[in-house]
C-alpha positions as protocol buffer text, in pm:
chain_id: "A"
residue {
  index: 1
  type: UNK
  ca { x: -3855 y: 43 z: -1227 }
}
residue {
  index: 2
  type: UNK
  ca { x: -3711 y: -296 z: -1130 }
}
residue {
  index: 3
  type: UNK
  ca { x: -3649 y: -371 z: -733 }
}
residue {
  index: 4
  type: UNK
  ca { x: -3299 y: -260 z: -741 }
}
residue {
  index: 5
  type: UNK
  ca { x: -3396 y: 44 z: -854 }
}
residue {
  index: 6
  type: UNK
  ca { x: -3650 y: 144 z: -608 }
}
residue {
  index: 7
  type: UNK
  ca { x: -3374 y: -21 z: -314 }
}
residue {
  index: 8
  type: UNK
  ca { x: -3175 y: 298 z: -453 }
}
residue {
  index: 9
  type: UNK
  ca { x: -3390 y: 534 z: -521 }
}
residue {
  index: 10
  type: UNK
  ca { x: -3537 y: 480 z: -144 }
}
residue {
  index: 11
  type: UNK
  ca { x: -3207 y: 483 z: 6 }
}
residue {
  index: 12
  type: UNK
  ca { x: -3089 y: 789 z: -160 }
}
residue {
  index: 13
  type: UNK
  ca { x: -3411 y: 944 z: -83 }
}
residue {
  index: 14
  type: UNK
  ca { x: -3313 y: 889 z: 252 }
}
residue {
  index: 15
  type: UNK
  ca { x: -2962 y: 915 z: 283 }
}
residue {
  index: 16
  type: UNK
  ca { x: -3028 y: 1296 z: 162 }
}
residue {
  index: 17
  type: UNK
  ca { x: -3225 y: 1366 z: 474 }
}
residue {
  index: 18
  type: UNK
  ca { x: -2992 y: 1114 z: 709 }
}
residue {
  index: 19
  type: UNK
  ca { x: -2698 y: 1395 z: 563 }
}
residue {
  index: 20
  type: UNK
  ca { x: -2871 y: 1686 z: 631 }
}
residue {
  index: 21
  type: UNK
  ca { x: -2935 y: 1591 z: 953 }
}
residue {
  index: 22
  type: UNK
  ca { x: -2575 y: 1510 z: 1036 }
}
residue {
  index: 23
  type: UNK
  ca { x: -2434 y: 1833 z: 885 }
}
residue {
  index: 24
  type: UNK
  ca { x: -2663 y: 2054 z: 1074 }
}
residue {
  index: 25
  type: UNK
  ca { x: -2731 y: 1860 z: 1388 }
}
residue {
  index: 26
  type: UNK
  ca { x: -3088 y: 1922 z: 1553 }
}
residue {
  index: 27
  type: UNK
  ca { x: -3256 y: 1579 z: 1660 }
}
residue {
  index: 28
  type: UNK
  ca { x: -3389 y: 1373 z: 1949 }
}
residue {
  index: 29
  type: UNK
  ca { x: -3244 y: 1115 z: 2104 }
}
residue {
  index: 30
  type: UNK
  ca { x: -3416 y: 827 z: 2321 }
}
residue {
  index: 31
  type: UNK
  ca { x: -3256 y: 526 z: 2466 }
}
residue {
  index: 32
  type: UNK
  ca { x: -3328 y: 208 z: 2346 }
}
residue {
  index: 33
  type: UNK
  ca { x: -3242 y: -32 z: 2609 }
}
residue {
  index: 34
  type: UNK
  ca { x: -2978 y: -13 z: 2850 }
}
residue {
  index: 35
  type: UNK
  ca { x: -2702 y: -4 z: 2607 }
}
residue {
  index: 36
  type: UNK
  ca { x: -2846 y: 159 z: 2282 }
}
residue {
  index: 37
  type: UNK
  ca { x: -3008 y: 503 z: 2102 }
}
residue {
  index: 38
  type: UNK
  ca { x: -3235 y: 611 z: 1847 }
}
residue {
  index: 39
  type: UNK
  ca { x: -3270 y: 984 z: 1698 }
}
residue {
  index: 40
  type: UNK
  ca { x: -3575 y: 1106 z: 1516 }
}
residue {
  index: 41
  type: UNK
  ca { x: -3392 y: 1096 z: 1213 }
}
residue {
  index: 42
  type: UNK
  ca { x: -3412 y: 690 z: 1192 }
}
residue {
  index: 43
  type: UNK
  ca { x: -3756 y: 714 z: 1249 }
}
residue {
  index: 44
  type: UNK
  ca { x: -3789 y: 984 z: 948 }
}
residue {
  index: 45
  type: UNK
  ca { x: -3527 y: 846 z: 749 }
}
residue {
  index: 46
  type: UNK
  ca { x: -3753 y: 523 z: 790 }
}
residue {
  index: 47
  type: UNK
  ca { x: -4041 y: 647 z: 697 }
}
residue {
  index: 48
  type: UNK
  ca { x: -3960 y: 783 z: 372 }
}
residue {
  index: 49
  type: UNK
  ca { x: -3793 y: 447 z: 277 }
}
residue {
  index: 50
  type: UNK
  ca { x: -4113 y: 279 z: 388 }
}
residue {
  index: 51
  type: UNK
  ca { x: -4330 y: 545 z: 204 }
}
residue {
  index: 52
  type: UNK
  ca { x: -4129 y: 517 z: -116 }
}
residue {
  index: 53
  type: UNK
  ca { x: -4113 y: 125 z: -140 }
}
residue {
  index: 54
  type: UNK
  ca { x: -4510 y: 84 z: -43 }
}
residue {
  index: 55
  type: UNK
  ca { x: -4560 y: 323 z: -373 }
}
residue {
  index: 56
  type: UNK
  ca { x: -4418 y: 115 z: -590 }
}
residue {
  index: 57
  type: UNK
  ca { x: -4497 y: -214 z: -436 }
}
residue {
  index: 58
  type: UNK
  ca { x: -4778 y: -164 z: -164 }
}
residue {
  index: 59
  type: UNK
  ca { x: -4873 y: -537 z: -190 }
}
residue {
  index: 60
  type: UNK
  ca { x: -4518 y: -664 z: -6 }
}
residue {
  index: 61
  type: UNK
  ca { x: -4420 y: -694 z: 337 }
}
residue {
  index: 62
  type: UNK
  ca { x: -4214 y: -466 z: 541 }
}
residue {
  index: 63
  type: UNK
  ca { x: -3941 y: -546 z: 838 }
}
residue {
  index: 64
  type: UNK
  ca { x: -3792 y: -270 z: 951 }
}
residue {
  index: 65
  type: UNK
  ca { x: -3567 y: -165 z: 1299 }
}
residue {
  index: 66
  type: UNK
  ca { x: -3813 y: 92 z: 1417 }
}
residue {
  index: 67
  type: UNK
  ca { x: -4133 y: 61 z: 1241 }
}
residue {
  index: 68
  type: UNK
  ca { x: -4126 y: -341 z: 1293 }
}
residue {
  index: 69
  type: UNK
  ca { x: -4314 y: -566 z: 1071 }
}
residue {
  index: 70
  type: UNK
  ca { x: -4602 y: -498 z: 817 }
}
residue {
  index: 71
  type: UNK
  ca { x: -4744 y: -863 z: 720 }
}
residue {
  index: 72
  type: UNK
  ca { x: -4941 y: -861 z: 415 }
}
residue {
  index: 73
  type: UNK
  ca { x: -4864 y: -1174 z: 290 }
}
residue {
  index: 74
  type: UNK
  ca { x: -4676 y: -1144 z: 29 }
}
residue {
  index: 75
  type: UNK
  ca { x: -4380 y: -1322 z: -103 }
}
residue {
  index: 76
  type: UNK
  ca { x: -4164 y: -1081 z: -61 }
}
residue {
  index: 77
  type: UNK
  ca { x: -4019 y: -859 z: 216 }
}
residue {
  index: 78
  type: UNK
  ca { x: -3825 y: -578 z: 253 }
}
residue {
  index: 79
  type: UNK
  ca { x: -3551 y: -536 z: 527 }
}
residue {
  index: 80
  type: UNK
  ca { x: -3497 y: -229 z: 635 }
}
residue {
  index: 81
  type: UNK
  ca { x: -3243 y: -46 z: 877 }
}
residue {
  index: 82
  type: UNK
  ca { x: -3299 y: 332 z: 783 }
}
residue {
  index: 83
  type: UNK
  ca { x: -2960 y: 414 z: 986 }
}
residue {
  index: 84
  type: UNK
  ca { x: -2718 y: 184 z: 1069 }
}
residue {
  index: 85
  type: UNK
  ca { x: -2451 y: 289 z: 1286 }
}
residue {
  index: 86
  type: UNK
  ca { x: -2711 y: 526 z: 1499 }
}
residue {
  index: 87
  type: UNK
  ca { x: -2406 y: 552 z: 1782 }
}
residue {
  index: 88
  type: UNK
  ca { x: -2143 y: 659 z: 1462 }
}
residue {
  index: 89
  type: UNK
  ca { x: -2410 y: 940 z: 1366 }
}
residue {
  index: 90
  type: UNK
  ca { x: -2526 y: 1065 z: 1725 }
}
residue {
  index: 91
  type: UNK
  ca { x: -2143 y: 1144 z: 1802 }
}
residue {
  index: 92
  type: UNK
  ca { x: -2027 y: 1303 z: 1485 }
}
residue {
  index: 93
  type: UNK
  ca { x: -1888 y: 1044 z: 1310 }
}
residue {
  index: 94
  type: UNK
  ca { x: -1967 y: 945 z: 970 }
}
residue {
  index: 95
  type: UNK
  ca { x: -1891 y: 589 z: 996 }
}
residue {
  index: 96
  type: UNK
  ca { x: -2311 y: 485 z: 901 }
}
residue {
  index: 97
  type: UNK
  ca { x: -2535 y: 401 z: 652 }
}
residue {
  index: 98
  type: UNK
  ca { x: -2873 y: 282 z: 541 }
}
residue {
  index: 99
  type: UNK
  ca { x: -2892 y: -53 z: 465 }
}
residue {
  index: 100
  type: UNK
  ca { x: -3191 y: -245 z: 239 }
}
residue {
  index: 101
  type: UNK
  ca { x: -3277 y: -571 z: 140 }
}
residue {
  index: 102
  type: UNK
  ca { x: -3542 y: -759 z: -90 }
}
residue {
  index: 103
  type: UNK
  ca { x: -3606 y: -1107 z: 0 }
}
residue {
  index: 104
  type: UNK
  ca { x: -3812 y: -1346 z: -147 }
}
residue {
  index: 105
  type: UNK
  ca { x: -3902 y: -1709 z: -27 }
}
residue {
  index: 106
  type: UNK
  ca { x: -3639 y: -1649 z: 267 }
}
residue {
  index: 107
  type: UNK
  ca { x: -3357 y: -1606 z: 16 }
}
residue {
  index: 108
  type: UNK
  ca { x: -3174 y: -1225 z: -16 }
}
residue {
  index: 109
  type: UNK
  ca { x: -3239 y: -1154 z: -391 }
}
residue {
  index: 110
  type: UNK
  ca { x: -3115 y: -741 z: -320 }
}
residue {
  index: 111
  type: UNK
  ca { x: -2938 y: -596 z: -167 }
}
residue {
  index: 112
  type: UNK
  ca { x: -2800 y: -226 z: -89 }
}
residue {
  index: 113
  type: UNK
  ca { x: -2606 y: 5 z: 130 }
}
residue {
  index: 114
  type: UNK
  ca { x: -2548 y: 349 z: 88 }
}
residue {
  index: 115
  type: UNK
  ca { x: -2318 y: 582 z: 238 }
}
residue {
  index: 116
  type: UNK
  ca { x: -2483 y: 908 z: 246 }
}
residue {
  index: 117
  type: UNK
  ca { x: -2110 y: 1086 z: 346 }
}
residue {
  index: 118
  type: UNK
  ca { x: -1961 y: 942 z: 40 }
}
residue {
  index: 119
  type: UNK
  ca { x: -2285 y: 925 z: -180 }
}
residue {
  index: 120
  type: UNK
  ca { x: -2148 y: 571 z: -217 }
}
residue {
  index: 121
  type: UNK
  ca { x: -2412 y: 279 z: -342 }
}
residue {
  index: 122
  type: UNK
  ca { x: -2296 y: -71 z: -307 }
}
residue {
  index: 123
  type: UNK
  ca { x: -2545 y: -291 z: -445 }
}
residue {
  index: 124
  type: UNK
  ca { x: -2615 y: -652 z: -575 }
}
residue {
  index: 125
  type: UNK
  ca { x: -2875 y: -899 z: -714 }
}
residue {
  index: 126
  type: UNK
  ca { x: -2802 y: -1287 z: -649 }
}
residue {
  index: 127
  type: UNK
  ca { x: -2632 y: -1427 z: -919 }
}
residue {
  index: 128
  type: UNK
  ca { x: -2562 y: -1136 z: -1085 }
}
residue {
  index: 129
  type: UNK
  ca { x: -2201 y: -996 z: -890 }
}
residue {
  index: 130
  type: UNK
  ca { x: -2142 y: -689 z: -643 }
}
residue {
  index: 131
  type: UNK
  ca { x: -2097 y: -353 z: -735 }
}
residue {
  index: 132
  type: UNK
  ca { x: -1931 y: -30 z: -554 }
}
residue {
  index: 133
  type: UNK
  ca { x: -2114 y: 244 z: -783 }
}
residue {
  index: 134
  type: UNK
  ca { x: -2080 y: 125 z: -1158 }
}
residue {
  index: 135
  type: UNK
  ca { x: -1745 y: -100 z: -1131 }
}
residue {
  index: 136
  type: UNK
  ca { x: -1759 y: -458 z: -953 }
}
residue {
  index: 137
  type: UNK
  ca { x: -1599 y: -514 z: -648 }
}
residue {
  index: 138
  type: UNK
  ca { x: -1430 y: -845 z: -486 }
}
residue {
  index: 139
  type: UNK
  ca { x: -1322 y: -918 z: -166 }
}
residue {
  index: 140
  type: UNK
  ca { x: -896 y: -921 z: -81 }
}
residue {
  index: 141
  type: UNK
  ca { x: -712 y: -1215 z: -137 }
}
residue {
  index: 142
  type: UNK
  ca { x: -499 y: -1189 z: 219 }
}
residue {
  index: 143
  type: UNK
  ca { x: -469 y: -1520 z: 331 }
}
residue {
  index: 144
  type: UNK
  ca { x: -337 y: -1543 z: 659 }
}
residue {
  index: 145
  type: UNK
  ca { x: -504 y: -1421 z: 956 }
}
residue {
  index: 146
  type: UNK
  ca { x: -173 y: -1190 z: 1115 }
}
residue {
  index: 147
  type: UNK
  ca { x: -239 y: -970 z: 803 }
}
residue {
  index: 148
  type: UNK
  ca { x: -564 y: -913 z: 806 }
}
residue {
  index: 149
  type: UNK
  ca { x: -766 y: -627 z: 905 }
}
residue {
  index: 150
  type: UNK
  ca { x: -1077 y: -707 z: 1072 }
}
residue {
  index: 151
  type: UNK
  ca { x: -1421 y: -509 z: 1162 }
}
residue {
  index: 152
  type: UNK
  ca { x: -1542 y: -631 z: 1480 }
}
residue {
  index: 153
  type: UNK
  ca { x: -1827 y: -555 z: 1711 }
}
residue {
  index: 154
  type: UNK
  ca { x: -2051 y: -696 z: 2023 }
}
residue {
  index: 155
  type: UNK
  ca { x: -2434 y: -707 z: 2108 }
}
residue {
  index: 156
  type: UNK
  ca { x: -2576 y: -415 z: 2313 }
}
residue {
  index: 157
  type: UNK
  ca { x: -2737 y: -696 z: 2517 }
}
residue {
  index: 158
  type: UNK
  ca { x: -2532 y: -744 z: 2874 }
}
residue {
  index: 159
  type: UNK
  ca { x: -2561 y: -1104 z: 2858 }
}
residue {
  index: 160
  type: UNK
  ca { x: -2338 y: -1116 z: 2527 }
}
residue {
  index: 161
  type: UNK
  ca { x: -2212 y: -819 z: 2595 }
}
residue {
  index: 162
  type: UNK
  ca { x: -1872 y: -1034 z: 2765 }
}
residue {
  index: 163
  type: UNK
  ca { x: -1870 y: -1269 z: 2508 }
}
residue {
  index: 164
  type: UNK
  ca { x: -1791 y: -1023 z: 2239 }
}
residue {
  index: 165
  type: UNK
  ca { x: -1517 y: -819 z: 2442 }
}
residue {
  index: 166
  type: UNK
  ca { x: -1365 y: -1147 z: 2467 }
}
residue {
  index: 167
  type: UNK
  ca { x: -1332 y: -1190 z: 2081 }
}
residue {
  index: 168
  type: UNK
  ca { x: -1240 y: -789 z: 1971 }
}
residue {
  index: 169
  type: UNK
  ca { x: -963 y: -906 z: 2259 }
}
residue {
  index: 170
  type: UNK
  ca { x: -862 y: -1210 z: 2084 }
}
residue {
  index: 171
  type: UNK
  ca { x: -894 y: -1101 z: 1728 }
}
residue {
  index: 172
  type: UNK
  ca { x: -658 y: -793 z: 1800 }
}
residue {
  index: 173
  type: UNK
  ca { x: -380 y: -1080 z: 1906 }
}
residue {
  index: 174
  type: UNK
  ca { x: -384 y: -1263 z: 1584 }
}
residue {
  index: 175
  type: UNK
  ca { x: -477 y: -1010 z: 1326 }
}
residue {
  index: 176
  type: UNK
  ca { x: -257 y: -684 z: 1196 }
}
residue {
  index: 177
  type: UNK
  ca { x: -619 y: -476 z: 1296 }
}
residue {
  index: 178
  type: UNK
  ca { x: -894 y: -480 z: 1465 }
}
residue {
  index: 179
  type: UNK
  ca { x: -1189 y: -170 z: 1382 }
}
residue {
  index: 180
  type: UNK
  ca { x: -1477 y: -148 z: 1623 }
}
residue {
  index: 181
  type: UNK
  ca { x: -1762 y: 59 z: 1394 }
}
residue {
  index: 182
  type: UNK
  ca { x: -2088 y: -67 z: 1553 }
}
residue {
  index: 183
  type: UNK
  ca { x: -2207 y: -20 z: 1154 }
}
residue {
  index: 184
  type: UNK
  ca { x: -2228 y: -423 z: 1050 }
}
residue {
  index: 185
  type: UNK
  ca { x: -2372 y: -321 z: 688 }
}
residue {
  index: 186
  type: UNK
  ca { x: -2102 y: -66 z: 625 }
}
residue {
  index: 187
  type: UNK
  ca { x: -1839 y: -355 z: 757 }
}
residue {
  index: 188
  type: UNK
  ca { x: -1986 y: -630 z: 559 }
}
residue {
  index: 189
  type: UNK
  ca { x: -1958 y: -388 z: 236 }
}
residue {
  index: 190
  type: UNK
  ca { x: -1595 y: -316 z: 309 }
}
residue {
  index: 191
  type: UNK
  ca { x: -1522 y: -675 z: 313 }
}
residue {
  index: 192
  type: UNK
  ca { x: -1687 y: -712 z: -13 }
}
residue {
  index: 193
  type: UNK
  ca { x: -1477 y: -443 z: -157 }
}
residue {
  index: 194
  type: UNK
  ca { x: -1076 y: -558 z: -37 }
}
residue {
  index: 195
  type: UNK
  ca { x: -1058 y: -277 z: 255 }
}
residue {
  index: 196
  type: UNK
  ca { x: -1116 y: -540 z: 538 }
}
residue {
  index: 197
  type: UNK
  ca { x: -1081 y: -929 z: 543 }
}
residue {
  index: 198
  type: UNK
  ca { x: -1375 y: -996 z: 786 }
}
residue {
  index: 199
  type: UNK
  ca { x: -1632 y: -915 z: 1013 }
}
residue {
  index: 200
  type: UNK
  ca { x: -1692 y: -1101 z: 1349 }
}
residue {
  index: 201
  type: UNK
  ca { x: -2037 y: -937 z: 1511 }
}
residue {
  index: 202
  type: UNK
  ca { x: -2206 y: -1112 z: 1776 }
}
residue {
  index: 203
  type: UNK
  ca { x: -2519 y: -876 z: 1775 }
}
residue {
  index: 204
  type: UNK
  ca { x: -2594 y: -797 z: 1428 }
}
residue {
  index: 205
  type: UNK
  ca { x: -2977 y: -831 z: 1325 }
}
residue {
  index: 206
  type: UNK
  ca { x: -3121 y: -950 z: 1022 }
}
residue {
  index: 207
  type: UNK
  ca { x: -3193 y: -555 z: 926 }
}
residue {
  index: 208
  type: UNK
  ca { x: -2856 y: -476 z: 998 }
}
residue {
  index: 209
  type: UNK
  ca { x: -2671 y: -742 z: 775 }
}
residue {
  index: 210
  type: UNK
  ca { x: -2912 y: -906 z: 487 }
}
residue {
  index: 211
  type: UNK
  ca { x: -2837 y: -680 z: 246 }
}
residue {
  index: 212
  type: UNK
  ca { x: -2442 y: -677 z: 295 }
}
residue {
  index: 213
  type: UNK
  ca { x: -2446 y: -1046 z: 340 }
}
residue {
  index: 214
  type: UNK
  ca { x: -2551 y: -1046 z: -49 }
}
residue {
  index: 215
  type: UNK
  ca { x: -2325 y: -793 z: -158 }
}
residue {
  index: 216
  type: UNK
  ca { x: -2034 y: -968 z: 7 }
}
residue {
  index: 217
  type: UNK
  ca { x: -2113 y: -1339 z: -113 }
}
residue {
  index: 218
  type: UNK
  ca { x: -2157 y: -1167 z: -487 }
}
residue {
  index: 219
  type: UNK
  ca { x: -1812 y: -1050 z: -412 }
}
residue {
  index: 220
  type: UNK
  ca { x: -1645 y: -1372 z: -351 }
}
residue {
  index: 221
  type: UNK
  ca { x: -1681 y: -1369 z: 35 }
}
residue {
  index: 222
  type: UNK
  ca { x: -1824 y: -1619 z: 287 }
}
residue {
  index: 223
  type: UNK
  ca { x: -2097 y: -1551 z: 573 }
}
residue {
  index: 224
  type: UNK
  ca { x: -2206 y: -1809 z: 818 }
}
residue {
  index: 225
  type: UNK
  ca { x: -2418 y: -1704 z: 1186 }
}
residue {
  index: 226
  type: UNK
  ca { x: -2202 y: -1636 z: 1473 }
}
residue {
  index: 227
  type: UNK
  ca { x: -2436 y: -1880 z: 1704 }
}
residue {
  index: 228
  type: UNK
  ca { x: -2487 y: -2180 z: 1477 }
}
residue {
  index: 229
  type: UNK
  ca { x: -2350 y: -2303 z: 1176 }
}
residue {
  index: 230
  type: UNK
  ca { x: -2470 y: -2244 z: 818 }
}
residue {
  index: 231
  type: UNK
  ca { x: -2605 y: -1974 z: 725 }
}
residue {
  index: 232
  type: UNK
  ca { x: -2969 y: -1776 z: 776 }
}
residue {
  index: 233
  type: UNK
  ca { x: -2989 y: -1424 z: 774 }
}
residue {
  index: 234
  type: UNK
  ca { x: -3302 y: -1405 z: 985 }
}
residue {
  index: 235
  type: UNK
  ca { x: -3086 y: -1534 z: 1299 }
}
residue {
  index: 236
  type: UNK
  ca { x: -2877 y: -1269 z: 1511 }
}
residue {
  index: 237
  type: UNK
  ca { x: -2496 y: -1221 z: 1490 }
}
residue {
  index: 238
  type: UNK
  ca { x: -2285 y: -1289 z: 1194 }
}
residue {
  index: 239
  type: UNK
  ca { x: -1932 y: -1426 z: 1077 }
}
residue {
  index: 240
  type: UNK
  ca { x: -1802 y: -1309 z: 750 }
}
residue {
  index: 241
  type: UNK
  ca { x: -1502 y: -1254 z: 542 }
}
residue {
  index: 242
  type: UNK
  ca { x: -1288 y: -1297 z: 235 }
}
residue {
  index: 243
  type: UNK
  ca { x: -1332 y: -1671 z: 239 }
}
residue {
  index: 244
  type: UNK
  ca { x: -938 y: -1691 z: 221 }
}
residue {
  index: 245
  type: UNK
  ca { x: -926 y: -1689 z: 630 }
}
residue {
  index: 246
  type: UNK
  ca { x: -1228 y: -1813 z: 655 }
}
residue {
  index: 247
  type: UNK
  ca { x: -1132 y: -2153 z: 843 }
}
residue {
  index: 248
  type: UNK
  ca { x: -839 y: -2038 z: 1056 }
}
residue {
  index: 249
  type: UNK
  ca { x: -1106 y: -1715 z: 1193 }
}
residue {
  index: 250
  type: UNK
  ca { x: -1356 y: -1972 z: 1290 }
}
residue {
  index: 251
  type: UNK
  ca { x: -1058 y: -2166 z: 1435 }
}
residue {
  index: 252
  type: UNK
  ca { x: -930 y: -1887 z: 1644 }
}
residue {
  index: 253
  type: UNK
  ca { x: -1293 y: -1812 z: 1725 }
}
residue {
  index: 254
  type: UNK
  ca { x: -1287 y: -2187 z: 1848 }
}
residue {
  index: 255
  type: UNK
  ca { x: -1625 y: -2221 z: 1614 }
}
């Protein structure tokens, strides 16, 4: 099996249990800093995805949101967030996903995201286009900012905790919508696919968005860091959208 086969396979493989979970509720919960969670199931749902991948490919590396990093040297490395949207899933709502990435010499080469709710796999390899199941998907062609609908979220971190506030604030002013899901990969992948314009995320990590940020630029879209310009998806916090608003959201972000 190629590597976007085993992405699937090992997010499917843990999607199923991630489901299971949600539809018959019975889980631990710890904090994880001030402002954030983790269940049991992210640490299970992470471990099969871990097991799974090292079976097929035990000489790469591993970066994952629980588990951390396993360094063995290799070329390539596999992102991992085994539950994104934690919050979404603790409270009953099935806003999440699980989100995973291949990269190679620091460039995304897979990504994908599957909703476990929706058995939905988005997927994409660079330079091949990005895919919602079998049939490609592109990003909308809304052009001005007052019609667009836009995901936004904020860090769990009180010092940019403000910040971001201030921005779901001003985005709501200038935009038809704003959506707070506290799910970056599910946001960047409904971007990708028309159903929002853009994503403005001041906390998103590099488990949390490398494999939408491929899917999305394979749909047509733009990504660039929220802190600096350009764009590397090992830095925290992302901007990202249809590419058609691109300017005037950085504008109104005063970036």
């Amino acid at each position: 099996m190629n590597f976007k086969d085993i992405a699937i396979k090992s997010a499917k493989l843990a999607g199923k249990f991630v489901k299971e979970a949600f539809c018959n509720p019975d889980f631990s919960m710890d904090a994880k800093g001030k402002h954030d969670i983790v269940t049991s199931v992210d640490r299970s749902a992470e471990h099969l995805i871990i097991q799974n991948i090292l079976k097929h490919f035990p000489t790469h590396s591993i970066h994952s949101e629980e588990f951390g990093d396993l360094d063995k040297g290799s070329p390539y490395t596999w992102y991992i967030d085994p539950l994104d949207g934690t919050s979404n899933f603790f409270t009953g709502n099935p806003y999440y996903a699980i989100s995973i990435a291949l990269v190679s010499y620091e460039k995304v080469i897979v990504g994908v995201v599957y909703v476990p709710v929706l058995d939905d796999v988005y997927f994409a390899e660079k330079g091949q286009g990005a895919y919602l199941n079998d049939k490609r998907i592109w990003v909308s062609e809304r052009e001005k900012l007052a019609d667009s609908f836009i995901a936004s979220a904020y860090s769990s971190k009180e010092t940019e905790m403000a910040s971001g506030l201030k921005n779901v604030k001003r985005l709501s002013k200038i935009s038809r919508r704003v959506v707070v899901n506290f799910a970056p990969s599910l946001d960047l992948c409904n971007v990708a696919s028309g159903r929002l314009d853009a994503l403005v995320d001041n906390g998103s990590t590099p488990e949390d968005h490398a494999a939408g940020s491929l899917i999305l630029t394979e749909a047509g879209g733009v990504v660039r860091n929220f802190y600096s310009t350009g764009w590397d998806f090992t830095e925290t916090g992302i901007i990202a959208s249809n590419g058609f608003i691109h300017n005037d959201l950085l504008k109104a972000l005063k970036k």
